[in-house]
C-alpha positions in Angstrom: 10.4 -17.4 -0.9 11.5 -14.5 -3.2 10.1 -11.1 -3.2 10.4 -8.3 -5.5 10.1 -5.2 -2.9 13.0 -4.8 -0.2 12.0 -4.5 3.4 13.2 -1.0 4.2 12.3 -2.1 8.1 11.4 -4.3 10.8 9.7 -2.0 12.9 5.9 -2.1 11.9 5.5 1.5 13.0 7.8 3.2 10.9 6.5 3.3 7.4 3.4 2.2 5.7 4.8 0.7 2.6 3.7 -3.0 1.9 6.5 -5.2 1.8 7.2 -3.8 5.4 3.9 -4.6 6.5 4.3 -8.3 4.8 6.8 -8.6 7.2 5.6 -7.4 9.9 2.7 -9.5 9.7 4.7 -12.5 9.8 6.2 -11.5 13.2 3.8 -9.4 14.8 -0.4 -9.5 14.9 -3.0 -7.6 15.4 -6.4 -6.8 17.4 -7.8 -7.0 13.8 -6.3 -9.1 11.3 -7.9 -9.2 7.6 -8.2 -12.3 5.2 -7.7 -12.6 1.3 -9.8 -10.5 0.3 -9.1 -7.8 3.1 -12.2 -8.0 5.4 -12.2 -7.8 9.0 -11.4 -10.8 11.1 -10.5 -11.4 14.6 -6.7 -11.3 15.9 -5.4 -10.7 19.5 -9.0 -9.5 19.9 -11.6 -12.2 20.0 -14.5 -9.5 19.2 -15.6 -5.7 19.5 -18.6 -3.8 19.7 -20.0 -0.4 20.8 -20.9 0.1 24.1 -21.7 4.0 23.5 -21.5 6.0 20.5 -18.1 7.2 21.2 -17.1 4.1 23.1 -15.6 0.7 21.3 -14.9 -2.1 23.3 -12.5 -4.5 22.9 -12.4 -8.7 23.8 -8.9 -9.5 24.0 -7.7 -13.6 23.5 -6.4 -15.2 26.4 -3.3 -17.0 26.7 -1.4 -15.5 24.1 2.7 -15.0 24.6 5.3 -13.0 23.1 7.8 -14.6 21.4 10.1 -14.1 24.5 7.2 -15.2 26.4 5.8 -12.7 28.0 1.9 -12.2 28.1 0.0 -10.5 25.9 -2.8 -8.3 28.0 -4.3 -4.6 27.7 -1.7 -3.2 28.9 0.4 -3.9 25.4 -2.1 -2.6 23.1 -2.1 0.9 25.1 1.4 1.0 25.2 1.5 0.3 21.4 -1.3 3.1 20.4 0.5 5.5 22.6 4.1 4.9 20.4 2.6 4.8 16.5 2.5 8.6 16.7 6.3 8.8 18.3 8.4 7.2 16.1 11.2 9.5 14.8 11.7 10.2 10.7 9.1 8.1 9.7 8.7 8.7 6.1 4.8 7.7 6.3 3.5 7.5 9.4 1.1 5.3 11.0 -0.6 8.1 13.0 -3.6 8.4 11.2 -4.9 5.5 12.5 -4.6 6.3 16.2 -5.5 9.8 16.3 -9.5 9.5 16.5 -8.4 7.4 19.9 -9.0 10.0 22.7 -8.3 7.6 25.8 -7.6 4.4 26.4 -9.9 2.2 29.4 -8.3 -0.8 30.6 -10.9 -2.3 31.9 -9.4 -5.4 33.1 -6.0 -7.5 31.3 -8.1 -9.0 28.4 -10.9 -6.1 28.3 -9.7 -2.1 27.0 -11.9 0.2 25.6 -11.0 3.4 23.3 -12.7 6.5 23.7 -13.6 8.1 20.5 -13.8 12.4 20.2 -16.8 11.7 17.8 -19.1 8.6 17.1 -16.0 7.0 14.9 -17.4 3.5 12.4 -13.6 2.6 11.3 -11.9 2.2 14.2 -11.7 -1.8 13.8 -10.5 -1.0 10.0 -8.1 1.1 11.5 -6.7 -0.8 14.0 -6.1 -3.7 10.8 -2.9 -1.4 10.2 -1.5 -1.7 13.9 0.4 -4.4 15.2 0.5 -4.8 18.8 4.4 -4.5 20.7 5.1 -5.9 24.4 5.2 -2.6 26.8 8.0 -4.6 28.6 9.9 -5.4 25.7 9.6 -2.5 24.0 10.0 0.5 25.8 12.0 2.9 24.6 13.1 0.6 21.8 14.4 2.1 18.6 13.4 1.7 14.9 17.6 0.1 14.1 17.1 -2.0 17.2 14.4 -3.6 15.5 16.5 -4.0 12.4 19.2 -5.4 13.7 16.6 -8.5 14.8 17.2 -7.6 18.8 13.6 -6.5 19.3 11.5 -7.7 16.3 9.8 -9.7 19.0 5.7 -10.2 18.6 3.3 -13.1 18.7 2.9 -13.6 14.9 3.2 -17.1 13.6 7.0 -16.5 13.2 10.1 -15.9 14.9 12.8 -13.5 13.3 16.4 -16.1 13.4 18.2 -13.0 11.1 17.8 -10.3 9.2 20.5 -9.4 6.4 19.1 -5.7 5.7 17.9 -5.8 2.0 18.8 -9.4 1.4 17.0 -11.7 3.8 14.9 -12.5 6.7 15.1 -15.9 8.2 12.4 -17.5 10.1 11.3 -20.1 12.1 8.1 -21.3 12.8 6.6 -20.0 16.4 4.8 -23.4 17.8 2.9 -21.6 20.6 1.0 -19.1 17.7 -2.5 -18.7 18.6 -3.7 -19.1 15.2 -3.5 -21.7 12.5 -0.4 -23.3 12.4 2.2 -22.4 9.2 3.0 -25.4 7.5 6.7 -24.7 7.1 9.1 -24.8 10.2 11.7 -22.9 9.0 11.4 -20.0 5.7 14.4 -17.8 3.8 12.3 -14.8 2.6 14.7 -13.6 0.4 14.9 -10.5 -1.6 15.1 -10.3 -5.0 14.8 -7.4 -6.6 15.8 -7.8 -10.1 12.7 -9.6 -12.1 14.6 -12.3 -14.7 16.8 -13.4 -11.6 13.5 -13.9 -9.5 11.8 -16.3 -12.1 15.6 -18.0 -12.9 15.8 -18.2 -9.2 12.3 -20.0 -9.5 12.9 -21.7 -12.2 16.0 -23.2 -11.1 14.8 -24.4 -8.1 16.7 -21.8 -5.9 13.4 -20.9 -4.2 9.9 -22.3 -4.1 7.4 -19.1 -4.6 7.8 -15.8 -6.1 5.7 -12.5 -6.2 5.2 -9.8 -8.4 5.5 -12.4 -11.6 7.3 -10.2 -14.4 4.5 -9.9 -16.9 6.8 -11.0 -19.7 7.2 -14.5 -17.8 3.4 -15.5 -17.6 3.2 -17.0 -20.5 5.9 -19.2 -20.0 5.7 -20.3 -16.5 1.5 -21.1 -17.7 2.9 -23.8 -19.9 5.9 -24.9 -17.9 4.2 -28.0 -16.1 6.4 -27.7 -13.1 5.2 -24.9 -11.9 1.8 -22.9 -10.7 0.4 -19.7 -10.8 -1.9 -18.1 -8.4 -3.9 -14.4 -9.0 -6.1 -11.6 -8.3 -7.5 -8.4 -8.4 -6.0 -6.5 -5.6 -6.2 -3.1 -3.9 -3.2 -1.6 -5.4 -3.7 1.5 -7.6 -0.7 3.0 -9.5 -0.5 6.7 -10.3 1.0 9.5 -11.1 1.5 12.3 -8.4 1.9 15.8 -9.0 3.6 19.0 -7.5 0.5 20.8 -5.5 2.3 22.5 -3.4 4.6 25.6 -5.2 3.0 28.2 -6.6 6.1 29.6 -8.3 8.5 27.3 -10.2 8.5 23.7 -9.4 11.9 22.4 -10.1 11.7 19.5 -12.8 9.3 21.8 -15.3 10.9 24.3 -18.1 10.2 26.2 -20.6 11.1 24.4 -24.3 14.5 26.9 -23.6 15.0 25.1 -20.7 14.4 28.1 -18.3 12.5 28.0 -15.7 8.6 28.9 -15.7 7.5 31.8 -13.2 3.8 30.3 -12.3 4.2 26.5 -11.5 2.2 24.9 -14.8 1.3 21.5 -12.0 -1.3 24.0 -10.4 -3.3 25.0 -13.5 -6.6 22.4 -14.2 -6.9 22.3 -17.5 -2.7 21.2 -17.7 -3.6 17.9 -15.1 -6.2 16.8 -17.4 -4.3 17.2 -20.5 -1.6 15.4 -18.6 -4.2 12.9 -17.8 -6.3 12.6 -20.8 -2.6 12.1 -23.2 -2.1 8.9 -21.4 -3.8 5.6 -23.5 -3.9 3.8 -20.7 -6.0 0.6 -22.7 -2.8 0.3 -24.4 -0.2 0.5 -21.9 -2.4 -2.2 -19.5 -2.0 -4.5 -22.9 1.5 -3.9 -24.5 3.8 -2.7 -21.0 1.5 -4.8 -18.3 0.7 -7.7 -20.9 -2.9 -7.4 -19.2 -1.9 -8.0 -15.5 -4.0 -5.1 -14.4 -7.2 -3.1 -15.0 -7.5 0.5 -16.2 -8.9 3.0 -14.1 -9.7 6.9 -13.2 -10.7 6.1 -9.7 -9.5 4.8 -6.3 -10.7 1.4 -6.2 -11.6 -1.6 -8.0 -15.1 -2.4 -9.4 -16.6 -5.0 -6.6 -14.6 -3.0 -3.4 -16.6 -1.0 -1.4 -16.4 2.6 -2.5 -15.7 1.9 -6.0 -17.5 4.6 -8.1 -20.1 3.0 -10.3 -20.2 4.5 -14.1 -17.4 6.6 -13.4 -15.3 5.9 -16.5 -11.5 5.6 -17.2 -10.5 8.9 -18.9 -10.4 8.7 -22.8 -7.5 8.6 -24.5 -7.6 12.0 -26.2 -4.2 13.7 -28.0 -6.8 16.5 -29.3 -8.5 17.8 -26.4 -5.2 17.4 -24.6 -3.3 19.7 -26.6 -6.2 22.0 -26.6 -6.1 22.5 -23.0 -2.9 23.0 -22.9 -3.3 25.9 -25.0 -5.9 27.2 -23.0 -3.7 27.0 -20.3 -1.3 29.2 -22.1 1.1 26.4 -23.1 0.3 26.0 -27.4 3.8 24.6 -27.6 3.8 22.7 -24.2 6.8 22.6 -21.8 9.7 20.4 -20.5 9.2 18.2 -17.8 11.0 15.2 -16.3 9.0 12.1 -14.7 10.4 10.4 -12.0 9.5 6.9 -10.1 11.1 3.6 -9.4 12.7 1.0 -11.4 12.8 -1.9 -9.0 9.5 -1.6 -6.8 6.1 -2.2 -8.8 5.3 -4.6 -11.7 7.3 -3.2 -14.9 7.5 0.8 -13.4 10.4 1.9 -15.3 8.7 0.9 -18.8 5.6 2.3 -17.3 7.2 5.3 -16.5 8.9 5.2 -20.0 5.5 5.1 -22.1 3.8 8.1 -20.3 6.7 10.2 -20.7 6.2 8.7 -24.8 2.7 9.6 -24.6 3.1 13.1 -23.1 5.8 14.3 -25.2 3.3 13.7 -28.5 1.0 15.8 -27.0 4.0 18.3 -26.6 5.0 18.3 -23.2 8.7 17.0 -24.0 9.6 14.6 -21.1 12.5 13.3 -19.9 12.5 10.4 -17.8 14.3 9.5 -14.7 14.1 6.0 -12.5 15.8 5.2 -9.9 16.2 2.6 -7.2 13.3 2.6 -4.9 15.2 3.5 -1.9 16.5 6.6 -3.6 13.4 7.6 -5.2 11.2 7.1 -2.4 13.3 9.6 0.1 13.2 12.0 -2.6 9.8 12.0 -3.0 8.8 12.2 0.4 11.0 15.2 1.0 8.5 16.7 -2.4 11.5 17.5 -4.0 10.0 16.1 -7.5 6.8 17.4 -9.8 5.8 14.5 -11.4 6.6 11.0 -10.2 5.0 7.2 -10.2 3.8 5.6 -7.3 1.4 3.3 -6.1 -0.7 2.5 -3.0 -2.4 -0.9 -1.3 -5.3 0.4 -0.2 -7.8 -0.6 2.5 -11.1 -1.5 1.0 -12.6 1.7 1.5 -13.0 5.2 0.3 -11.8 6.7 3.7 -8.6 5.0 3.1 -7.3 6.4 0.0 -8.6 9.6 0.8 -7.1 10.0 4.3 -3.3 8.8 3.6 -3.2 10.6 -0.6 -5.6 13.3 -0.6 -6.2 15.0 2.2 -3.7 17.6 3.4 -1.3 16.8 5.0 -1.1 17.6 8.7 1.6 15.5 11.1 -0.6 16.1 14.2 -3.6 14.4 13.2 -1.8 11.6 10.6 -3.9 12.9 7.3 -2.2 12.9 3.9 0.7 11.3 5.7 1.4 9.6 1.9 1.0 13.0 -0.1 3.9 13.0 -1.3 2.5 16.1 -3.7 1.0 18.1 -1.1 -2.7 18.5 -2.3 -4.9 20.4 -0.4 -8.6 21.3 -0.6 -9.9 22.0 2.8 -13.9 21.9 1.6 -12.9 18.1 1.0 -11.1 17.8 4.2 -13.9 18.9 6.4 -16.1 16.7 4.2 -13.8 13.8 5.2 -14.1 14.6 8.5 -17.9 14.8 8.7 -18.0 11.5 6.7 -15.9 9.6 9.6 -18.6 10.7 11.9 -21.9 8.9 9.7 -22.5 5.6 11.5 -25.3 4.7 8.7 -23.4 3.0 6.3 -25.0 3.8 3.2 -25.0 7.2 3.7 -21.3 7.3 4.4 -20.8 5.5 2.0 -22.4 7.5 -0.2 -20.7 10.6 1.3 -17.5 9.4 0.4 -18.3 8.5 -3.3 -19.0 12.1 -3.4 -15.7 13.2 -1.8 -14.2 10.9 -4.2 -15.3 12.3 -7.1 -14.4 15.8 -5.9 -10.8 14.6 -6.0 -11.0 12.9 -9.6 -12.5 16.3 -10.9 -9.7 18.4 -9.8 -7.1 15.5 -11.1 -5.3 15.2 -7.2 -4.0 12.7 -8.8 -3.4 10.6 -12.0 -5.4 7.1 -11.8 -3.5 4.4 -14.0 -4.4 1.1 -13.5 -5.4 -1.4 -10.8 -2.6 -3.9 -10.4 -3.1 -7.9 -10.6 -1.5 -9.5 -7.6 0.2 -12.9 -9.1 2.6 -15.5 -7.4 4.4 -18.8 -8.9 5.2 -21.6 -7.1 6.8 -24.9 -8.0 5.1 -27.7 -8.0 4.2 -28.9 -4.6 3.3 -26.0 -3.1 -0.3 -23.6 -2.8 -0.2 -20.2 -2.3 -3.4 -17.8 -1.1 -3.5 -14.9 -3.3 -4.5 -11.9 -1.4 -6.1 -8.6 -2.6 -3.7 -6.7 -0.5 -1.0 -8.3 -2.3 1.5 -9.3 0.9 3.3 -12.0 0.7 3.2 -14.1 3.8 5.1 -17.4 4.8 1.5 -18.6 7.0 -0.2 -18.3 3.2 2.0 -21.0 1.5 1.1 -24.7 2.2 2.1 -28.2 0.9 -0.5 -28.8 -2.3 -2.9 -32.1 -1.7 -1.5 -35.2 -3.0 -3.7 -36.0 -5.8 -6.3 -38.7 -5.1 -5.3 -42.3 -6.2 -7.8 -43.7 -8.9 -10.0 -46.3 -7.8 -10.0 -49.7 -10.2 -13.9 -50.0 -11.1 
């Protein structure tokens, strides 16, 4: 197998970033574990329920070992909450998703309960995020000794053999997994970074499936018989983030002198939507995405709960762009550079490349800058950029984009752990909170559209496009496409021999 996203780590708690948690969940597991199209199924807990309104409790499956063998009980999964929110220099932290947890109950080794501060509806979502370490084996254990291999020890349907740090991990099937059994003993899962060498490597027969299929190969693997593609819709949402938090200069935005401007232009409303409503993004899903991917202004795709409905994708609109920039006090615009990835999501750097086209017409002159993922993602995180491309999986749910990219961010209590440019509105906040409190579904639902929509109006971000998740195999083998887009060795199996004709 060949991905197109490195692995920055094996330890499933350090960062939320995909590829990491395609991994992981190839190693590890879950008390809830999702399927393709992201619901809720059970894991290492056989069922859940609340026994009071601040109470969940939690069936755990018997039987189940570690890879080392030691058993799985209650006493692993509080062990596990307890580290998420320990783990040093994560650059996107898993906390959020164990903070509503007040105490943990064991009630017995295959029964623990968590003790909610307020009635809490999405714990179970939640707790799809975590997976579940051995107290014994883990203790104390450090994010580079799970790199190294020593300790990526769980009870996922595969055993780690080695790990070559950006390159590869090698597997082997683990026979005593409590789930389905993969079809495949042993799997390379090979990174490959650079898309013509990951279709060559397909097409060559180097490797058997590939992700992220470069947009300008579809239409020849489609009519290349020996091989198969396999898509969806997913949960991904590309953007454009922007520099909340200075109030003064931000440092990648001049004047057309190339000095420095005194108020930071990033904080004004009327310059986010012109930045927004100078992007054509119709034409960039058809000429730089070749149609592998949906427009959008909002969060989430149409069918997912907490999609918006009617809420349209901002028009295209050089005019009323320009306008508000002069309203803004910018009639001849600005300098700006916009920076994101070259090597992480389908076709970024040309994405990246037609904005910066499509803002500078407007006149805001832009200069673009990608980099390698690993580069650009520290430098994001450490908000030391005002404009930048990124994307997010999300979970599919309103809360979830709103907790990790919206809300601000706070390191005790896990929100906006992925606002990477500080926004902050506390009104939405508190409504966030109060909305994570509503047990009647349609209303929070409803809530949520709300808060939403409060985030679109003040531009928090800049919607692009929904991706299209879409792997290639060659012939022989099936893959399950998955709306969360992770690419999994337990999702690939042998394709069924065709069925002999019958002589009538």
């Amino acid at each position: 197998m060949a991905v197109g996203a490195p692995v920055t780590s094996l330890d499933p708690h350090y960062h939320q970033l995909s590829p990491n948690n395609a991994a992981a969940s190839m190693i590890f597991s879950r008390l809830v574990e999702t399927d393709d199209r992201a619901r809720n199924i059970p894991g290492l807990a056989e069922s859940w329920r609340v026994v009071e309104p601040t109470v969940w409790e939690f069936k755990l499956r018997a039987g189940v070992r570690f890879h080392n063998g030691s058993e799985f009980t209650a006493e692993d999964v509080a062990f596990t909450l307890a580290r998420v929110p320990n783990v040093p220099n994560s650059p996107a932290s898993f906390t959020l998703f164990v903070r509503p947890i007040v105490r943990v109950e064991i009630i017995d080794p295959l029964t623990i309960r968590f003790h909610t501060r307020t009635p809490y509806p999405l714990l179970p979502m939640d707790l799809t995020n975590i997976f579940i370490l051995d107290r014994e084996t883990h203790e104390g254990a450090t994010t580079e000794r799970f790199n190294s291999g020593e300790l990526a020890v769980g009870t996922g349907p595969f055993r780690v053999v080695r790990h070559a740090n950006g390159d590869r991990i090698e597997l082997e099937r683990n026979d005593q997994y409590f789930g389905e059994r993969p079809a495949y003993q042993r799997v390379n899962y090979r990174m490959i970074t650079n898309d013509a060498a990951r279709t060559a490597a397909l097409l060559a027969g180097d490797v058997d499936v590939i992700d992220q299929v470069p947009t300008a190969d579809l239409a020849r693997v489609r009519r290349d018989a020996r091989l198969s593609l396999y898509e969806t819709t997913g949960l991904r949402l590309i953007f454009l983030s922007l520099d909340h938090s200075r109030e003064d200069a931000t440092p990648f935005v001049t004047d057309n002198d190339g000095r420095p401007i005194a108020r930071n232009p990033l904080k004004d409303l009327r310059v986010r939507q012109a930045l927004s409503m100078a992007i054509d993004r119709a034409s960039m899903v058809e000429r730089v995405m070749e149609g592998a991917a949906t427009p959008t202004g909002q969060f989430l795709a149409e069918g997912v709960t907490s999609h918006i409905p009617g809420f349209p994708v901002p028009r295209f609109d050089a005019e009323g762009a320009r306008r508000l920039l002069a309203e803004a006090g910018f009639p001849n615009g600005f300098r700006i550079t916009l920076h994101g990835p070259n090597d992480r999501y389908p076709n970024d750097g040309r994405i990246i490349q037609a904005v910066g086209q499509m803002w500078t017409r407007v006149g805001i002159r832009t200069s673009v800058d990608a980099q390698t993922w690993t580069t650009f993602i520290g430098r994001a995180s450490r908000a030391e950029l005002s404009a930048f491309l990124v994307g997010w999986g999300m979970n599919p749910d309103g809360s979830h984009p709103l907790r990790n990219l919206i809300a601000c961010p706070n390191r005790d209590t896990g929100l906006g752990a992925s606002n990477r440019g500080r926004y902050c509105n506390p009104a939405l906040d508190r409504g966030l909170e109060e909305s994570s409190q509503i047990l009647d579904e349609t209303v929070r639902q409803q809530r949520l559209i709300e808060l939403e929509r409060m985030a679109l109006d003040d531009v928090a971000l800049i919607p692009l496009h929904i991706q299209t998740n879409i792997w290639a195999t060659r012939r022989g083998f099936v893959v399950t496409p998955r709306a969360d887009e992770l690419t999994r060795a337990q999702d690939v199996r042998p394709a069924s021999p065709p069925t002999p004709a019958v002589a009538r």
